[in-house]
C-alpha positions in Angstrom: 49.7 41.3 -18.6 48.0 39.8 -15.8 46.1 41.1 -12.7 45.6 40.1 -9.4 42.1 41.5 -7.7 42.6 42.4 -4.5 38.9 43.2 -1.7 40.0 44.0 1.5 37.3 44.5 3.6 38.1 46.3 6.3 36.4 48.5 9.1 34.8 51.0 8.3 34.9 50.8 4.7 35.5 48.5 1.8 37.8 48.6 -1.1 38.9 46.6 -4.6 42.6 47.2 -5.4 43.7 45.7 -8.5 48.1 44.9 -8.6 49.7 44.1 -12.7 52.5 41.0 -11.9 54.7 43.7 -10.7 52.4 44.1 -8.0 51.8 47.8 -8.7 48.9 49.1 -7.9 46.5 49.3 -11.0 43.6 51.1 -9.7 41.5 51.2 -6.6 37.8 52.0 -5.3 36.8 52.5 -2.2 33.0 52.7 -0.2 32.5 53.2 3.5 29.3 51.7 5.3 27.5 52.6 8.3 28.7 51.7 12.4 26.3 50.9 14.2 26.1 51.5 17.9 23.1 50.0 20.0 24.2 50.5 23.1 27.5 52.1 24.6 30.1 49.3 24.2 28.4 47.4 21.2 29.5 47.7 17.5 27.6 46.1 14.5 27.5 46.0 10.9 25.5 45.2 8.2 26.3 42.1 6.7 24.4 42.9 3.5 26.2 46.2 3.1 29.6 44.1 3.7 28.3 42.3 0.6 26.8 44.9 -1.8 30.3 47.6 -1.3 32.1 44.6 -1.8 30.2 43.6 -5.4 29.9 47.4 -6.4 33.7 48.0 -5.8 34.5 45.1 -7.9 33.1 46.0 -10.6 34.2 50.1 -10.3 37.8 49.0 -10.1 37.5 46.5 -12.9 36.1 49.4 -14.9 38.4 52.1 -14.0 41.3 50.0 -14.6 39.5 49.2 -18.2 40.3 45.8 -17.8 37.8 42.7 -18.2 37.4 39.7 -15.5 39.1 37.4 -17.9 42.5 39.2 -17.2 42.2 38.9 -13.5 44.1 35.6 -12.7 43.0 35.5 -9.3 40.8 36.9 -6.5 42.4 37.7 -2.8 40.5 38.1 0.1 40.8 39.7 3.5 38.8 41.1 6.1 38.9 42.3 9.6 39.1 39.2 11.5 37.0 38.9 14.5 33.9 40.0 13.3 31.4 37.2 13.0 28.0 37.0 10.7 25.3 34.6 11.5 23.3 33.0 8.1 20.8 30.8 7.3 22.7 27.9 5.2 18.9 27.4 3.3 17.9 31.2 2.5 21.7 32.7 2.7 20.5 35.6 4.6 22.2 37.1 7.7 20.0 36.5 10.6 21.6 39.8 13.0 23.6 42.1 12.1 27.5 41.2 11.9 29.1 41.5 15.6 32.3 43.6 15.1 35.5 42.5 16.6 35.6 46.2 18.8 31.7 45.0 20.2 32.4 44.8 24.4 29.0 43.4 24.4 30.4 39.8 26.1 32.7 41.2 28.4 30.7 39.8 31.5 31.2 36.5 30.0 34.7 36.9 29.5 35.4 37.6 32.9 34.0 34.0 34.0 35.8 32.6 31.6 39.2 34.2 32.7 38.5 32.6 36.3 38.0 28.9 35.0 39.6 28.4 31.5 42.0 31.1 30.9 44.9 28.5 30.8 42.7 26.3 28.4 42.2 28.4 26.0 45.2 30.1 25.9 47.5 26.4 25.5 44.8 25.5 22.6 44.2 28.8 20.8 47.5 31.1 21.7 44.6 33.9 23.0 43.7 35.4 26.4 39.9 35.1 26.7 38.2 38.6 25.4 35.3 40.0 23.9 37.4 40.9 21.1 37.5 37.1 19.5 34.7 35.3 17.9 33.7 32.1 19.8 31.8 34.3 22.6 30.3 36.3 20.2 28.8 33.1 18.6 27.4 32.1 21.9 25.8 35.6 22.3 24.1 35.1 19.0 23.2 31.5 20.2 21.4 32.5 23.5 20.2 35.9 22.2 18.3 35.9 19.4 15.8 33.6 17.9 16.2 33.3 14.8 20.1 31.7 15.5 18.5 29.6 17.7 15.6 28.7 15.2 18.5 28.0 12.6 20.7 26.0 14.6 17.5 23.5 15.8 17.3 23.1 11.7 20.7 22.5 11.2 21.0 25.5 8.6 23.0 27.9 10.8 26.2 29.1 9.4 28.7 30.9 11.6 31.6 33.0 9.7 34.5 35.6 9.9 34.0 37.8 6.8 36.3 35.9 4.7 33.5 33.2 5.0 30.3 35.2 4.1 32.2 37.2 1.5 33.2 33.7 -0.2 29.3 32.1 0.5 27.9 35.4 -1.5 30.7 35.5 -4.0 31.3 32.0 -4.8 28.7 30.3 -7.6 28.2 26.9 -4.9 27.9 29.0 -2.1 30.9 27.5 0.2 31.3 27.9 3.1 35.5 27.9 3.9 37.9 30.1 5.9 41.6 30.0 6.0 44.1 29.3 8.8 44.8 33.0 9.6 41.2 33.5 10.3 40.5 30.4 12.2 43.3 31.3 14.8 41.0 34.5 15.8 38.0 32.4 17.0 39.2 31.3 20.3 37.6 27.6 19.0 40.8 27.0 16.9 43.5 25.0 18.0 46.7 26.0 16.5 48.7 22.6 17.9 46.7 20.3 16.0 45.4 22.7 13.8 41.8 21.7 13.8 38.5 23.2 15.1 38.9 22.0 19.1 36.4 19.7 20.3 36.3 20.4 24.4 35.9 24.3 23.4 33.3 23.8 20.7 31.6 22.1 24.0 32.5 25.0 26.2 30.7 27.4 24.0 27.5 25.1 22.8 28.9 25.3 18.9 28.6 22.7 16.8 31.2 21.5 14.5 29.0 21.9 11.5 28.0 25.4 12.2 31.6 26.1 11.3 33.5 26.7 7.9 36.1 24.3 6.2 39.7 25.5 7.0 41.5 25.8 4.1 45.2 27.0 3.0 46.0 30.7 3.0 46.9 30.2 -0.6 45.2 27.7 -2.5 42.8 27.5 -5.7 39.6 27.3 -3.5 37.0 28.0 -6.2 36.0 29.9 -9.1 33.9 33.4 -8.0 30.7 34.3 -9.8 32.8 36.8 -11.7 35.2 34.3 -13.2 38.9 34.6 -11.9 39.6 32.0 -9.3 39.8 32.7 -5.3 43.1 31.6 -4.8 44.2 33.9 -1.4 42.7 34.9 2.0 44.1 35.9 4.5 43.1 38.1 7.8 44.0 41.5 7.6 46.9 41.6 10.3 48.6 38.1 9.1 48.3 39.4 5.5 49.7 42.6 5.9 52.9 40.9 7.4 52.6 38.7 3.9 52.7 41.7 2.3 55.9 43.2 4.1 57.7 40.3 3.1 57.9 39.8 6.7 59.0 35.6 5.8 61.9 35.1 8.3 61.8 35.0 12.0 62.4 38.0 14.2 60.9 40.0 11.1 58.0 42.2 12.7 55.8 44.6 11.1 53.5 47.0 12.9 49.7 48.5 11.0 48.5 51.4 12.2 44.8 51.5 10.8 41.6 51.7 13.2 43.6 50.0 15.6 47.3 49.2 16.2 48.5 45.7 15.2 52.2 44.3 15.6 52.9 40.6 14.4 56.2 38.7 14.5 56.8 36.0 12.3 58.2 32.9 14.3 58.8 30.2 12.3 57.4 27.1 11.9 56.5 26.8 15.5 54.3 28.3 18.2 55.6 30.3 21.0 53.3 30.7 23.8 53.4 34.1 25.7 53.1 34.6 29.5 52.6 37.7 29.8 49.7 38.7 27.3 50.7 38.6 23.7 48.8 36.3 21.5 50.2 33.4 19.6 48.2 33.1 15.9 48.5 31.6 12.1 50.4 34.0 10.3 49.1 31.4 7.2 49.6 28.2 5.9 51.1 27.6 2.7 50.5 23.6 1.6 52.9 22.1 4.2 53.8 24.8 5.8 52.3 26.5 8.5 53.6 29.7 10.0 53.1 31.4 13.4 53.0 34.9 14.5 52.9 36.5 18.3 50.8 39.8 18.2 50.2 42.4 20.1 46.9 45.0 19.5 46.2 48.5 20.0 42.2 48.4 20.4 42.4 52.4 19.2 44.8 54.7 16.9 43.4 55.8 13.8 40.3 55.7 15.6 41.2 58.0 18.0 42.0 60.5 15.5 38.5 59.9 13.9 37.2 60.7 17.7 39.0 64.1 17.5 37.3 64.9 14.5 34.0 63.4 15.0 33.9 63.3 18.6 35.3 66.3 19.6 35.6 68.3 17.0 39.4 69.5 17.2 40.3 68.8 14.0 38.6 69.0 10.4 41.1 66.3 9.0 43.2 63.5 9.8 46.3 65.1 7.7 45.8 68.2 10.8 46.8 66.3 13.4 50.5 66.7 12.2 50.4 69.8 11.4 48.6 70.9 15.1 51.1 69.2 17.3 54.1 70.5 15.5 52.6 73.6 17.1 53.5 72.3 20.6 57.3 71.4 21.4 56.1 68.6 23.7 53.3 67.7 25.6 52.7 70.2 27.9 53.0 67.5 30.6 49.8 66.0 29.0 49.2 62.5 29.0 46.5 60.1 27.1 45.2 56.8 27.7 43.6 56.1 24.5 41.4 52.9 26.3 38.3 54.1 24.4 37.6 50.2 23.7 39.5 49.2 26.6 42.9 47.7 26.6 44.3 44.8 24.1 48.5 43.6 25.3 49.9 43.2 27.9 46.8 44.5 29.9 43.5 43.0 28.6 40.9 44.8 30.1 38.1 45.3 28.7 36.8 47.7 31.8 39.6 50.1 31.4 38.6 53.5 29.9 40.1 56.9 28.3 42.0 59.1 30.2 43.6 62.7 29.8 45.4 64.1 32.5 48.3 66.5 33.2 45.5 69.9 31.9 46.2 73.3 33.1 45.0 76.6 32.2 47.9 76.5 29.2 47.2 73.5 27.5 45.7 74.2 24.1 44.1 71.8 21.8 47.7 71.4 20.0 49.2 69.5 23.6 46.2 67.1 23.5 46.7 66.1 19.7 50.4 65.7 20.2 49.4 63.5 23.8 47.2 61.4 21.4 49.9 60.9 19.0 52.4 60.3 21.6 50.0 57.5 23.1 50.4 55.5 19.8 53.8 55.4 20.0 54.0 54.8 23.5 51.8 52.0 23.2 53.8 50.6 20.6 57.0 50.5 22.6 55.2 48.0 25.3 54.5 46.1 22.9 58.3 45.9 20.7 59.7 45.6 24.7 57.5 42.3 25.0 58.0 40.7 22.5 61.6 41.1 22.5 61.4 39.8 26.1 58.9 36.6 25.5 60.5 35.6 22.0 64.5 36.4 22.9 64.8 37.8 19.5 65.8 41.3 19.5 64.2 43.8 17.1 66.3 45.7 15.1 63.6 47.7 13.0 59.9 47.9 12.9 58.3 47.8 9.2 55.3 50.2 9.3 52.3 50.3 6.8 48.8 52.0 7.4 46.9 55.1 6.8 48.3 56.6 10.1 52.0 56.3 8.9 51.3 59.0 6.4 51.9 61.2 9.2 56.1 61.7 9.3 56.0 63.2 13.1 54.6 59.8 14.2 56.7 57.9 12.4 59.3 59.9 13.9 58.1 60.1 17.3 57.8 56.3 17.1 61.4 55.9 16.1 63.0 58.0 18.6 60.7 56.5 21.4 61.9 53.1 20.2 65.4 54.0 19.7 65.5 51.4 16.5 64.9 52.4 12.6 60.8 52.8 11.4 60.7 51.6 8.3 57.6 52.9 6.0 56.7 50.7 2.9 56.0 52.6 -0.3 52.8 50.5 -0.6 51.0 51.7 2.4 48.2 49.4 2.2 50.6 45.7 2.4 46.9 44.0 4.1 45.8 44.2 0.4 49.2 43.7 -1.1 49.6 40.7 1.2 46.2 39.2 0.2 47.3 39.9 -3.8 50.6 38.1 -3.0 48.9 35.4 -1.4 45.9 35.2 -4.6 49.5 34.9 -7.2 51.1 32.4 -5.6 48.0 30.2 -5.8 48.0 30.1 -9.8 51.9 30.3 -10.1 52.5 34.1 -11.1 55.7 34.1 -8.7 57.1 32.4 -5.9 58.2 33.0 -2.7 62.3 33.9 -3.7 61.0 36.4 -6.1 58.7 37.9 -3.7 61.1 38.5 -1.2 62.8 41.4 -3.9 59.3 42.9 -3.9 59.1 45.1 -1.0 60.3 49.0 -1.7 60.7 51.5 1.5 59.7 54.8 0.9 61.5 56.4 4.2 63.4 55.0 6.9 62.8 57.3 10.3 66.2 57.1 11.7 66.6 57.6 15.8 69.3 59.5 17.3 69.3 57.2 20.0 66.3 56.0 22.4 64.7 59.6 23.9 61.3 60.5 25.4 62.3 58.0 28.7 60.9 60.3 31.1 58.0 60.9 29.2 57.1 57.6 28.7 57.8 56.4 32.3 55.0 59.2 33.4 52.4 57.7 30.5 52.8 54.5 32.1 51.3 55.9 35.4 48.4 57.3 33.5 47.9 54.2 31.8 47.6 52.7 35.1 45.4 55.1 36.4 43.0 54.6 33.6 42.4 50.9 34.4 41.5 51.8 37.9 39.1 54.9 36.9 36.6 53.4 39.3 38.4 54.0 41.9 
């Protein structure tokens, strides 16, 4: 029997999930790491702690599972995307701390570039310019602090997603490489000639060489320093559509983690959104290169973290069901869950969190059931869009994700969509995707017999599409929340 080993690093936390050729899971370990907030708006981690929960979980699952390296045929890989890590290519150490893809840090900066390149970057890249994607966060780093700019005057700075500074720590010749999924998040990526872009490397003052090697999704890329051969990575949205076997298009999948992410694979070619969805890699496989549109929630699962941390409503995550079930509706409550500001169709980073609709009789249940309801909400602008931009109509919406544990979600999702949710035994397809992704590489299956892989564990059937009126009045609060200023 054979393994595939599995690090998804994600977050808030990292884990090592370790799949048999059946693509059970084996075993798992898990470690969080600190957030780090500097100022209101910015969000950091530390790159070494990236790196040392990422070592110590290997080696717990390995253990747990009671398995040696030797039985691991191959190593997958993938990481929240965005987040970029600064190194010195001489020393290997980070030179600030890692720039998280939720950081609103370079918003100021973003909003000059949406008055002259907009339309550049978006017909090179398939993105809307943001503080969410990488290349402006390298350019912070470049202007900001010295000891990037030290590096780069030496020619020893290394810029990389967290695929690329996992695989420099983890790999024995310390390479430096990232895969097509990855590269697509930058906003320096061009996805028509899929190659790092010239006139934006320019635009943002990066050089070419500060850059990894792009490389296939899966691929035998290089032995790792515990033996078993990297042979998958893969971002964490584009891999978890991997993993839901997602292969045709029109087939669309929808995470709900820290944020909200819905891709739809279609096909073999680009298709360029007007009205704010992103074009992006879903991965490239030898020859074949696949593309997704997307659509992001900035905030779900952490808004539920922000009712227990934050606020203090709830002890758990698994109360939140159990609380709203207390209310039969909303209470004519409403929530704008903007906390990071506002990813499709909307992009603005100024737009903030709003609850409205609060009387004397609202109780705590009506505003966990409004934040709920905002997921699902949310979600249906996005399903509506991309069935609009594409032509392709949806006719269900595979779910994965810690937050899909929660059944009234799912079914509030369902009956706000009117379409079958459809919830994959394997909650956690990102790593499954990544696994998949690692097998192919060194020939444990192919692509026919994955398609027979993925199992449903519940199908949330609608009546019919409900909640109209509902989620016409949500749409107003949404609105109001972008114009808070005012």
């Amino acid at each position: 029997m054979g393994y595939i080993l599995t690090i998804d690093q994600g977050t808030s936390s990292t884990r090592a999930i370790l799949f048999d050729e059946e693509l059970y899971q084996v075993a798992v370990v898990q470690e969080e790491f600190e957030q780090i907030y500097p100022r209101p708006g910015w969000v950091e981690h530390n790159p070494n702690d990236i790196v040392l929960t990422a070592m110590s979980c290997v080696e717990k699952v390995v253990k747990e599972a009671r398995v040696s390296f030797k039985e691991i045929e191959a190593i997958g890989i993938t990481n929240q995307r965005e987040t970029i890590v600064a190194w010195d290519a001489r020393t290997g150490k980070a030179l600030y701390n890692a720039i998280v893809w939720q950081c609103r840090r370079t918003k100021d900066r973003v909003e000059e570039l949406r008055q002259s390149y907009k339309e550049l970057i978006h017909s090179k890249t398939g993105l809307y310019p943001d503080p969410y994607f990488s290349a402006t966060k390298m350019e912070w780093l470049l202007k900001n602090v010295p000891e990037v700019q030290n590096a780069a005057e030496r020619g020893t700075l290394r810029f990389g997603t967290i695929d690329s500074w996992l695989i420099w720590n983890l790999t024995p010749e310390r390479l430096h490489v990232t895969d097509y999924s990855n590269a697509s998040r930058t906003m320096l990526f061009n996805i028509n000639t899929l190659d790092w872009d010239d006139e934006l490397l320019e635009l943002f003052s990066i050089k070419r060489e500060f850059l990894p090697d792009v490389v296939d999704s899966s691929a035998q890329i290089c032995h790792s320093i515990y033996g078993p051969i990297i042979g998958g990575i893969a971002g964490d949205q584009q891999a978890s559509l991997f993993g839901q076997s997602a292969f045709n298009p029109g087939d669309m999948k929808c995470t709900h983690g820290t944020g909200s992410f819905l891709l739809m694979n279609t096909g073999n070619k680009p298709k360029f959104s007007r009205n704010g969805l992103l074009t992006t890699i879903g991965w490239k496989i030898k020859d074949e290169v696949t593309y997704a549109v997307e659509g992001s929630i900035f905030a779900s699962g952490a808004l539920v973290k922000w009712l227990r941390d934050g606020l203090g409503i709830i002890s758990s995550a698994e109360e939140t069901e159990t609380l709203a079930k207390q209310a039969e509706n909303n209470g004519g409550v409403y929530f704008s869950g903007a906390l990071a500001g506002l990813g499709a169709p909307y992009w603005d980073a100024t737009a903030r969190g709003l609850l409205i609709g609060l009387t004397r009789g609202t109780t705590k249940a009506h505003i966990v059931r409004a934040v709920l309801e905002y997921v699902a909400f949310r979600t249906r602008e996005i399903v509506e869009l991309m069935e609009k931009e594409t032509g392709i109509p949806i006719k269900r919406l595979l779910v994965d994700g810690g937050m899909t544990r929660n059944n009234l979600l799912m079914d509030l999702q369902a009956r706000v969509l009117g379409i079958p949710v459809d919830r994959s035994m394997i909650k956690e397809t990102t790593a499954l995707g990544a696994a998949m992704l690692a097998g192919l590489s060194v020939g444990l299956w192919d692509r026919e017999l994955l398609k027979d892989k993925r199992k449903s564990e519940v199908v949330f059937t609608p009546r019919g599409r409900e909640m109209e009126e509902e989620y016409l009045r949500w749409k107003e609060a949404i609105k109001r929340s972008m114009n808070w200023e005012t």
